[in-house]
N, C-alpha and C positions, 0 to 999 in steps of 0.2 A: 458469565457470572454463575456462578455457584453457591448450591444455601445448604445449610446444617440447619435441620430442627431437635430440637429437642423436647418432648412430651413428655410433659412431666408435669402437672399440675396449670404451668403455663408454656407456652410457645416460644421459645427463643429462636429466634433468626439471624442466623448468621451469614451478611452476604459482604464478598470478595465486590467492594465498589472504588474505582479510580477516584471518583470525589471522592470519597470517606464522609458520605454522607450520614448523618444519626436518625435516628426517626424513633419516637414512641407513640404508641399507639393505648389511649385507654386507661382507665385508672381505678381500681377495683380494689374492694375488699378480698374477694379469691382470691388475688396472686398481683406481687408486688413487681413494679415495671423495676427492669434492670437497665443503669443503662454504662457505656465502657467502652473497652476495645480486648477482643480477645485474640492473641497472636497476630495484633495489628491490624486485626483486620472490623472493619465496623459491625454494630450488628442492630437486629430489631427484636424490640420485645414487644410479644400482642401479648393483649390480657384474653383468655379463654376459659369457660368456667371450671370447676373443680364439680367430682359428684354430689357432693355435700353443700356448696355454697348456697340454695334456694334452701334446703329443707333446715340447716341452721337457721339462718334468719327467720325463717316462719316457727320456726320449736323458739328463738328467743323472744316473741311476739305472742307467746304462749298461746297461740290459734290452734284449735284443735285437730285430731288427726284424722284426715278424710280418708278412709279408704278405699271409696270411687275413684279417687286419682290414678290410686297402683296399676301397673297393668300383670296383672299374675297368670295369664291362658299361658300354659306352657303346652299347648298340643293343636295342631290344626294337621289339613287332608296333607298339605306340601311342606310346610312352615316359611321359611324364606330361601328360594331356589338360588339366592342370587348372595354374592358376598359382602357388595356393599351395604344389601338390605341386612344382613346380621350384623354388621358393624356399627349401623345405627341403630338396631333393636340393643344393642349389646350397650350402649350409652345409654339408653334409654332406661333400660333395665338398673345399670348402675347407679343410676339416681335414685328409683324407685326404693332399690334395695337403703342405700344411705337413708332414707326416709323414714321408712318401715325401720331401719335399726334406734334410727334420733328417738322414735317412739316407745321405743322398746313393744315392739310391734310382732312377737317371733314368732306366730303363724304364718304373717303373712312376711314376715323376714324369710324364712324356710323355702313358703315358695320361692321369693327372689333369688336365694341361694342357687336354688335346681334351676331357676333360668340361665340364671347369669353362667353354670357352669354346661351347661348346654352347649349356651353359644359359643363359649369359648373354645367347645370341643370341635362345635360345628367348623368354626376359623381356622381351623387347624393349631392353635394355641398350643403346641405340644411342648411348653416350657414346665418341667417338672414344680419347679417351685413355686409357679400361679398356679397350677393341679394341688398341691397341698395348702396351700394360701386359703384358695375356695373350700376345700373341706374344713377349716379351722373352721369357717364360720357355726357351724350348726354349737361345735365346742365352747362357745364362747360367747351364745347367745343372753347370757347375764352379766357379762359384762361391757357396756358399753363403749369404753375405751379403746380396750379389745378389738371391738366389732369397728369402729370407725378408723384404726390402726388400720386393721386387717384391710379395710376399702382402699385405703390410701397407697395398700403395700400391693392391691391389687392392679389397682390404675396404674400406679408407675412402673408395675412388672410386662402390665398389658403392655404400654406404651415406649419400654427398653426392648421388648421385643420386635415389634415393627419394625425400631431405626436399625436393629439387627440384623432383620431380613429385610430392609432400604423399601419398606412399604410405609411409605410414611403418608399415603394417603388413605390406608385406613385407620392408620391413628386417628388422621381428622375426623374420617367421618364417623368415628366411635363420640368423637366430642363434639359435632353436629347435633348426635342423637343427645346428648348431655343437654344442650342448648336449647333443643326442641320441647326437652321435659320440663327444665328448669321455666321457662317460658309460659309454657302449660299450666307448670302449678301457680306461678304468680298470678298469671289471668283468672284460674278460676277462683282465686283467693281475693282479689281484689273484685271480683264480680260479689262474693260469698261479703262481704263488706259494703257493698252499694248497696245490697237489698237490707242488711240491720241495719244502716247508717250509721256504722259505729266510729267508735274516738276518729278525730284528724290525726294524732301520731300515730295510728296504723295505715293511714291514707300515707303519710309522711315517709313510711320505712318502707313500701311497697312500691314507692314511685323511685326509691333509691335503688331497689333493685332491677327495676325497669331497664333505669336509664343507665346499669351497671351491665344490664341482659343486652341495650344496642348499642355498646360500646363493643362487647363480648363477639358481636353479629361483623362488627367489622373488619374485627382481628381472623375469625374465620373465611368470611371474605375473603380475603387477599390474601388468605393460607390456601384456598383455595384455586385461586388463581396461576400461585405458581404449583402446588401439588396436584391437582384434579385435573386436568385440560383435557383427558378424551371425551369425546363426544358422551361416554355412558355418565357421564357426571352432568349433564347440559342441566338435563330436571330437577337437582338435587340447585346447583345454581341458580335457576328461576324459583324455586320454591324459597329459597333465601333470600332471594331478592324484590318478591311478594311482600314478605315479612318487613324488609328494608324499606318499602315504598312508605307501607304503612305508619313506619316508626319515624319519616321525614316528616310525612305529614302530622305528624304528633306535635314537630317544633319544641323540642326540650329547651327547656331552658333553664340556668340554675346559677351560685352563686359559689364562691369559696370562705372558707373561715377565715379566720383572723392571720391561721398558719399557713396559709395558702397550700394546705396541704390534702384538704378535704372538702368534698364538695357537699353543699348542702343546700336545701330551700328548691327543690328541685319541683318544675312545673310543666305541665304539659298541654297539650288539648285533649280534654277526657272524652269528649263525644267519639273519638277514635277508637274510644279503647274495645265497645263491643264487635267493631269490626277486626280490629288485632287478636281478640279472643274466638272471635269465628274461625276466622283464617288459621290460626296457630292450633287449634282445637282440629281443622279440617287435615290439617297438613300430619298432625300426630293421627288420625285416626289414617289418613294411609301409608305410615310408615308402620305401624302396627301389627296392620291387616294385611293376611300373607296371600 
């Protein structure tokens, strides 16, 4: 069997199957499941998030911008010796940055600029047109549009690159680190929320992205599975699947509209939740820390 992916906002999977079996996986406002036959041959679409998918929903929620979240140290004694660790700081980073730009945030946008092109230099990213991509940013820092264009043109230049050089398992784990942030910030926003006790419709739009985040978890999963398999990936696996334990025992549960098209009314076990923000909180402080 044989698989094509394609990184690009979302994950298409294309596998050569005698049954010509279908499969979808997940249903997200980030990125719309496809589903078809391309050259006869069946395929899967995982939902995986986008850099921008948490910090939009939190900027239309009008919650204000934390800048404890960011992670901006662009300098330690080593940095990250190891390539997959830049590939997940490098996801990490990309969120940050889409964040810091929703905000119109361009001090600490600038910093994320100089991370983000750091690591790209670190990964050997020697694609000329993401090296000019990245310097727009600082250009363009008033115009928003602009600035979340420019993110969009970077992810997908990162992620055309990989499947060029058939490393398609550091695409994923660029979108691992994407996962772990977006993650990150819902938790502590929804914690930042249980201590004002404020409106149920923000309780409402935060459980949606939750249970958008462990749908997100499963499509990595099993990108996983078939792209990761040496042993140097076993930790990055268990630390996913820590996360996954947790998010079982949440018991989601929810309902569809009238359209069957959208999910809504979504409910979980909350007493969960400060241990899923421990955990996701612990897991980002040592992807972080070099």
């Amino acid at each position: 069997m044989r698989y094509f992916v394609i990184f690009s906002v979302m994950f298409l999977l294309f596998s050569c199957n005698e049954n010509n079996n279908k499969k979808t996986t997940g249903d997200s406002e980030s990125s719309a499941i496809t589903e078809g036959k391309v050259s006869g041959n069946d395929f899967v679409a995982f939902s995986v998030p986008s850099p921008t998918m948490i910090a939009s929903s939190i900027k239309l929620l009008e919650m204000d911008f934390n800048e404890n979240l960011v992670f901006t140290s662009t300098t330690s004694k080593n940095d990250y010796p190891l390539s997959k660790d830049k590939a997940m700081n490098l996801g990490i980073s990309l969120v940050d940055l889409g964040y810091a730009a929703l905000y119109n945030q361009n001090q600490t946008l600038i910093k994320m600029v100089g991370i983000v092109s750091k690591l790209t230099a670190e990964l050997n990213i020697e694609n000329k047109q993401i090296i000019e991509m990245t310097k727009k940013f600082e250009e363009n820092l008033n115009n928003q549009d602009s600035l979340m264009q420019l993110l969009h043109d970077v992810q997908s230049g990162i992620d055309k690159y990989y499947i060029s050089e058939e490393k398609h398992e550091m695409a994923l784990l660029i979108v691992t680190g994407m996962f772990v942030e977006g993650l990150y910030f819902t938790c502590e926003y929804y914690k930042s929320l249980d201590k004002k006790k404020t409106s149920e419709k923000y309780f409402d739009a935060l459980k949606q992205l939750l249970f958008q985040q462990r749908i997100h978890l499963s499509g990595i999963t099993e990108l996983m599975d078939i792209y990761n398999k040496d042993e140097d990936y076993t930790e990055i696996k268990n630390m996913l699947g820590e996360i996954n334990e947790i998010f079982n025992s949440m018991s989601f549960s929810y309902t569809m509209d009238e359209s069957g098209k959208n999910i809504q009314n979504v409910s979980f076990r909350r007493n969960y939740l400060p241990l899923l923000h421990e955990k996701v909180s612990k897991i980002r402080s040592e992807l972080i820390a070099p």
